[in-house]
C-alpha positions in Angstrom: 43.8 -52.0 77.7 42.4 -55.5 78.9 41.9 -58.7 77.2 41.0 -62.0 78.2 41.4 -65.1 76.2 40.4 -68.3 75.9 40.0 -68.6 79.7 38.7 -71.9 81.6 37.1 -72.0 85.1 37.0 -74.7 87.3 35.0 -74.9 90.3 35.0 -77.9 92.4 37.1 -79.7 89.6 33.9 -79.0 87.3 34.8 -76.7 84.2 32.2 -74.3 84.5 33.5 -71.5 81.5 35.2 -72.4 78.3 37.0 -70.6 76.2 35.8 -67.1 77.6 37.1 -64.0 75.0 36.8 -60.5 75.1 38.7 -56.8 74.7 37.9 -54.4 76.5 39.8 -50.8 76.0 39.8 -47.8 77.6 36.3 -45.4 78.2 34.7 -48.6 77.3 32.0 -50.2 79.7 30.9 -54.4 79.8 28.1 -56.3 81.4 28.3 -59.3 82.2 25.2 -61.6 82.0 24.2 -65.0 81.9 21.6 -67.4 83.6 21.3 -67.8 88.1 24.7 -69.8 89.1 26.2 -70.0 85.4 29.1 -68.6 87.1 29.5 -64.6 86.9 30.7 -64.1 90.2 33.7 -66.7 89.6 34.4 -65.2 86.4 34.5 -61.7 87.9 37.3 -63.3 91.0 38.9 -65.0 88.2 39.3 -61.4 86.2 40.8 -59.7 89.7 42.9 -62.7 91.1 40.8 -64.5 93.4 40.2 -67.5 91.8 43.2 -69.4 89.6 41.6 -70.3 86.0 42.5 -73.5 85.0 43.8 -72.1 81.5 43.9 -69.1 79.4 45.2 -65.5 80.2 44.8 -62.1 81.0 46.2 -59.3 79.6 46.5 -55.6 80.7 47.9 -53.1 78.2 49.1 -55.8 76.5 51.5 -57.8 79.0 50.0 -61.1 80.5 49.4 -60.5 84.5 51.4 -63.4 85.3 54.3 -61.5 84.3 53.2 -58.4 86.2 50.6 -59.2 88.6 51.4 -56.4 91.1 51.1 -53.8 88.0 47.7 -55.1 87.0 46.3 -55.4 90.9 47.4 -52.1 91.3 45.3 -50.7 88.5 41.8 -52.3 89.4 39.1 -51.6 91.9 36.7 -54.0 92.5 33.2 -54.4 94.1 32.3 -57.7 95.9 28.8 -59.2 96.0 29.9 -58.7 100.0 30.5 -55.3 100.9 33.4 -56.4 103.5 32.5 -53.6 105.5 33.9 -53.6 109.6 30.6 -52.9 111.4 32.1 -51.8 114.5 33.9 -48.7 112.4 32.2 -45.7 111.1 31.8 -45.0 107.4 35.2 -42.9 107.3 37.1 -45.2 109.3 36.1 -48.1 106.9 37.0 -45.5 103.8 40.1 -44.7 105.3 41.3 -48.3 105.5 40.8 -49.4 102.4 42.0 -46.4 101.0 45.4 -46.9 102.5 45.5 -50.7 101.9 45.0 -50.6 98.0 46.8 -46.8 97.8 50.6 -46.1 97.9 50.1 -42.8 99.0 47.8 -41.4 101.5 46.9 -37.5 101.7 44.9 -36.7 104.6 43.1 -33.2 103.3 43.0 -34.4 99.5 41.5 -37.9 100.7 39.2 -35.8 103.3 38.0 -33.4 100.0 37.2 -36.5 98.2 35.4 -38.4 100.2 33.0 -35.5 101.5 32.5 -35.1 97.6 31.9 -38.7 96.9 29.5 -39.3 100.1 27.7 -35.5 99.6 26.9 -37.2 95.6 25.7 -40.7 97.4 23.6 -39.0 99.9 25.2 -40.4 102.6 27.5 -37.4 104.1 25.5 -37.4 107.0 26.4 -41.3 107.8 30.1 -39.8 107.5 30.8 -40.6 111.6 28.3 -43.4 111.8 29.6 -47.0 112.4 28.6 -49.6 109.7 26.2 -51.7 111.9 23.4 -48.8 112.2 23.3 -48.4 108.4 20.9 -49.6 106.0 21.3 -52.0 103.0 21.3 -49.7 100.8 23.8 -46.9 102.8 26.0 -50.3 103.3 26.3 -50.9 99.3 26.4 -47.1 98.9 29.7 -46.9 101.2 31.2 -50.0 99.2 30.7 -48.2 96.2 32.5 -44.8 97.4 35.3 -47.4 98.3 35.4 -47.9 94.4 35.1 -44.4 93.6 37.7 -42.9 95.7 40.2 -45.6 94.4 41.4 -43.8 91.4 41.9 -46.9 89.6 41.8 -47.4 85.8 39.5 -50.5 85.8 36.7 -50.7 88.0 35.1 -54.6 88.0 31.9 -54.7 89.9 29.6 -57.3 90.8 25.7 -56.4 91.2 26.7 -52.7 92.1 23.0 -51.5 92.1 21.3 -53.8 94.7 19.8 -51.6 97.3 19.8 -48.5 95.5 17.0 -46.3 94.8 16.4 -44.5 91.7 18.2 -41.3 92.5 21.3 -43.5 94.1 21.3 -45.0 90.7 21.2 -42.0 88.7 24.0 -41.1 91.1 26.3 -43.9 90.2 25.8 -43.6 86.0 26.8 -40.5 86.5 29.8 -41.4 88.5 30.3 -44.1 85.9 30.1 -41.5 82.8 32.6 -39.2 84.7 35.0 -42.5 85.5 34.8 -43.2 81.3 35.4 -40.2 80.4 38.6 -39.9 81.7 39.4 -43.1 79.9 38.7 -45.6 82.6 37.0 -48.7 82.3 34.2 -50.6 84.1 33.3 -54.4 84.1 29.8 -55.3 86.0 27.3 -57.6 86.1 23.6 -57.0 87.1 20.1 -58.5 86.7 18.7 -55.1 86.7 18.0 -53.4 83.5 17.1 -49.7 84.5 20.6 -48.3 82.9 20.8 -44.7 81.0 19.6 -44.7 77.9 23.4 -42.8 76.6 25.5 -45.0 77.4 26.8 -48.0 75.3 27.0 -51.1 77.3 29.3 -53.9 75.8 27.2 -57.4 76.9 29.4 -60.8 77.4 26.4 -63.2 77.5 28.2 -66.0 80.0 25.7 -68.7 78.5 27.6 -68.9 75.7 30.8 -70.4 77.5 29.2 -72.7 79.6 
């Protein structure tokens, strides 16, 4: 499903990763880890086409992305260490944008069903008409998340997903994450936490190694 191999990253003309490898398939789950600044948020905007890698390649479903980069994009999610939200919008008006920037297709009463499901499960229905300044931390990162989750993409990559959550919101989103897998999607994340379910078997890239 997706491969990388023997990827370099540069940043500031200083090679930061070396030789990074892995294979990820599908219903499979990865964390990344690795020391304070080794680089996981540059490897993660490497993986979804932010940031150029000096060398090496990325595969999906076996066809290098440089080859088919608008295939690939349209296939992943991801989740920013920023939750880019518009403050002066409300929670759907943010949902709704972002939904039709990364979606071909845009059904008002199927979107409508989904997102009352997905914000109901986050706790956060109630925040539906709210605009993003009066939220919380954790209601901000909650709304990024349902941004993920209403996507319908294959590969989710996500970078600390559970900062600001509280234990339920976090039961919450393994859940959302076992449903995702089991309908053979895939999920790359990193996080310092380490309060995951106990049924779940979480692939670790240790960064470290490629520095």
């Amino acid at each position: 499903m997706f491969e990388v191999k023997n990827l370099y990253i540069d940043i500031s003309d200083k090679t930061i990763l070396k030789n990074v490898c892995f294979v990820l398939n599908k219903a499979q789950i990865l964390q990344i880890t690795g020391q304070n600044g080794i680089g996981k948020t540059s490897f993660l905007k490497s993986l979804v086409n932010l940031l150029n890698p000096v060398s090496g390649n990325i595969y999906w479903n076996g066809v290098d992305i440089k080859s088919n980069k608008l295939d690939y994009i349209n296939n992943i999610s991801y989740l920013s260490h920023k939750n880019y939200l518009n403050e002066s919008l409300t929670v759907q008006e943010n949902l709704e944008y972002f939904y039709k920037l990364f979606n071909s297709s845009f059904n008002k009463k199927e979107f409508d069903l989904n997102l009352k499901s997905i914000l109901s499960k986050l706790n956060i229905l109630n925040k539906r008409y709210s605009q993003a300044f009066k939220l919380s931390q954790g209601q901000k990162q909650k709304v990024a998340l349902a941004r993920v989750f209403l996507s319908n993409k294959k590969l989710w990559i996500l970078d600390e997903p559970l900062v600001a959550l509280d234990t339920k919101s976090k039961e919450v989103f393994w859940d959302i994450i076992k449903s995702h897998l089991s309908n053979n999607g895939a999920v790359i994340f990193t996080s310092h936490q380490n309060d995951f379910i106990d049924n779940l078997d979480i692939q670790k890239l240790n960064l470290d190694e490629f520095a």
